[in-house]
C-alpha positions as CSV (number, residue, x, y, z in Angstrom):
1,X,0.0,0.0,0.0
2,X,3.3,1.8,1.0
3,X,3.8,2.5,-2.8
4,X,0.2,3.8,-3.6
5,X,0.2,6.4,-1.1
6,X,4.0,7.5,-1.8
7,X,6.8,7.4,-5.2
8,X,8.3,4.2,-4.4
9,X,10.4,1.8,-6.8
10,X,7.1,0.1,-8.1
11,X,4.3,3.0,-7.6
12,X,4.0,3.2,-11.1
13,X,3.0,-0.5,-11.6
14,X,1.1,-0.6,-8.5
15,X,-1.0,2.3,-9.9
16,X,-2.0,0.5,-13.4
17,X,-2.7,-2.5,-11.1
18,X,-5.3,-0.3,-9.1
19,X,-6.8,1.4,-12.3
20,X,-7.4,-1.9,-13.4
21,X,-9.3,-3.3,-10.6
22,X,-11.0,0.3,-10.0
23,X,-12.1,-0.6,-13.5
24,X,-12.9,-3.8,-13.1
25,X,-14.7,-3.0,-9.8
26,X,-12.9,-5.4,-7.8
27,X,-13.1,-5.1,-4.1
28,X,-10.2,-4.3,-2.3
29,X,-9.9,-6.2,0.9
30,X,-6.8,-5.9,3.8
31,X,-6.6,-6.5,7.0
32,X,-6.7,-3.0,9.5
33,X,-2.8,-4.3,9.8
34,X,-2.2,-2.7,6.4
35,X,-3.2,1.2,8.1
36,X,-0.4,0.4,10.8
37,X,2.3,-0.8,8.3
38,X,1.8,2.1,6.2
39,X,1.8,4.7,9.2
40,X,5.3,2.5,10.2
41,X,6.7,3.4,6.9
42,X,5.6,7.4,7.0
43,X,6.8,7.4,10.8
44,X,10.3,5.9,10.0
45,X,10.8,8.4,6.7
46,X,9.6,11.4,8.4
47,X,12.1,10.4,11.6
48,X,14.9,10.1,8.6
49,X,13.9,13.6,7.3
50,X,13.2,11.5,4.1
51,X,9.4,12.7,4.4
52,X,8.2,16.1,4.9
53,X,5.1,16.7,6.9
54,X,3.1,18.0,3.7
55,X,3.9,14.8,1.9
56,X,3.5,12.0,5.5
57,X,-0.4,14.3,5.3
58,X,-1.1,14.1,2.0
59,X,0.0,10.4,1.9
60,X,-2.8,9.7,4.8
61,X,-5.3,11.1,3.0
62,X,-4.9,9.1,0.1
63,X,-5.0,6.2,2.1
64,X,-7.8,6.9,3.7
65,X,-9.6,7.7,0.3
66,X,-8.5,4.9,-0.7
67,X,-12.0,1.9,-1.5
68,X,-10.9,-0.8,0.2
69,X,-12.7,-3.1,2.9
70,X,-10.5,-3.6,6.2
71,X,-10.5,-6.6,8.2
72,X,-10.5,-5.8,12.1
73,X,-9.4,-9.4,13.0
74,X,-8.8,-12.1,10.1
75,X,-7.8,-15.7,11.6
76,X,-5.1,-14.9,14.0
77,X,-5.0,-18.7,14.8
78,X,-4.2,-19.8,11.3
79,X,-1.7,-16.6,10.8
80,X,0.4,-17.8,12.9
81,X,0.3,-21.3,11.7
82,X,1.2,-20.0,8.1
83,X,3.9,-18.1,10.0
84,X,5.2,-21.0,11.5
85,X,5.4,-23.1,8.6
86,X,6.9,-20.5,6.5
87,X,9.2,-20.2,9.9
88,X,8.8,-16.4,10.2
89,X,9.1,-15.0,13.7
90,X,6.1,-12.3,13.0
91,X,2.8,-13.4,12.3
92,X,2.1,-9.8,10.1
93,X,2.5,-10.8,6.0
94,X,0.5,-14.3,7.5
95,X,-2.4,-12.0,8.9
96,X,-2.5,-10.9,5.0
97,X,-2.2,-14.6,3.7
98,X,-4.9,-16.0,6.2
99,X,-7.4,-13.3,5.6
100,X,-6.9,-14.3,1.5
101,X,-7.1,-17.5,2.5
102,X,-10.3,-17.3,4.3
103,X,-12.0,-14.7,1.7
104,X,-11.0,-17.1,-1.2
105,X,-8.4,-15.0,-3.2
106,X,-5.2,-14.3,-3.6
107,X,-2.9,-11.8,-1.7
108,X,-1.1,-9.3,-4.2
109,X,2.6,-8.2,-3.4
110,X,6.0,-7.0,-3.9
111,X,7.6,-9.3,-2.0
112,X,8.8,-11.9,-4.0
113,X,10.6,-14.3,-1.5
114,X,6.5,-14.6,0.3
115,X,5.3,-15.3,-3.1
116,X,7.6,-17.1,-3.6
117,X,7.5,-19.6,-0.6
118,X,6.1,-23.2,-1.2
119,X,3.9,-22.4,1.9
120,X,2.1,-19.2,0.4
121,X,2.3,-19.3,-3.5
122,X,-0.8,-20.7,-4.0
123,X,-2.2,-17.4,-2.1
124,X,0.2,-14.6,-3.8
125,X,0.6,-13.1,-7.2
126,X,4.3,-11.1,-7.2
127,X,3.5,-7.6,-8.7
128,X,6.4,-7.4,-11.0
């Protein structure tokens, strides 16, 4: 989400990728995690004087324009199973993976080595 709301590496791609669903009228689902993560990522670049205050705002409000259906609590339980398998000591990109799971779908990323991994490709498509 980190590179919809801010000129990352891949915004550009992520963008067409939106357009596309927001043409398709897909339904954007992510667990309330997502919100966090982002304000993580505005909180370290702003501490890093990478981020001015103007552009941490203006990123929040995007987000928060943003259609997309968050998930207070997706299956915690089977997170952390999907964590464990994938032997990852944080349970956060298997909150994403679990609520996929359980809504039928597939999780969309940038991170190639979780699409990549035998426990989670069959929920991920890399953005590339």
């Amino acid at each position: 989400m980190v590179a919809l709301v801010l000129e990352e590496e891949h915004s550009e791609v992520v963008h067409r990728l939106m357009d596309r669903w927001v043409g398709e009228d897909t339904m954007l689902h992510a667990p309330l995690l997502a919100q966090y993560e982002v304000a993580t990522v505005l909180t370290r670049k702003r501490t890093k004087k990478s981020l001015s205050k103007a552009k941490a705002d203006e990123a929040l409000e995007i987000l928060n324009e943003l259609d997309v259906v968050y998930h207070i609590a997706p299956d915690n339980a089977r997170a952390i199973e999907l964590a464990v398998a994938m032997k990852r000591y944080r349970a956060s990109d298997a909150v994403y993976l679990a609520l996929a799971e359980e809504l039928g779908t597939v999780m969309w990323t940038l991170d190639g080595k979780l699409a990549n991994h035998h426990v989670s490709r069959h929920l991920t498509k890399l953005i590339d």
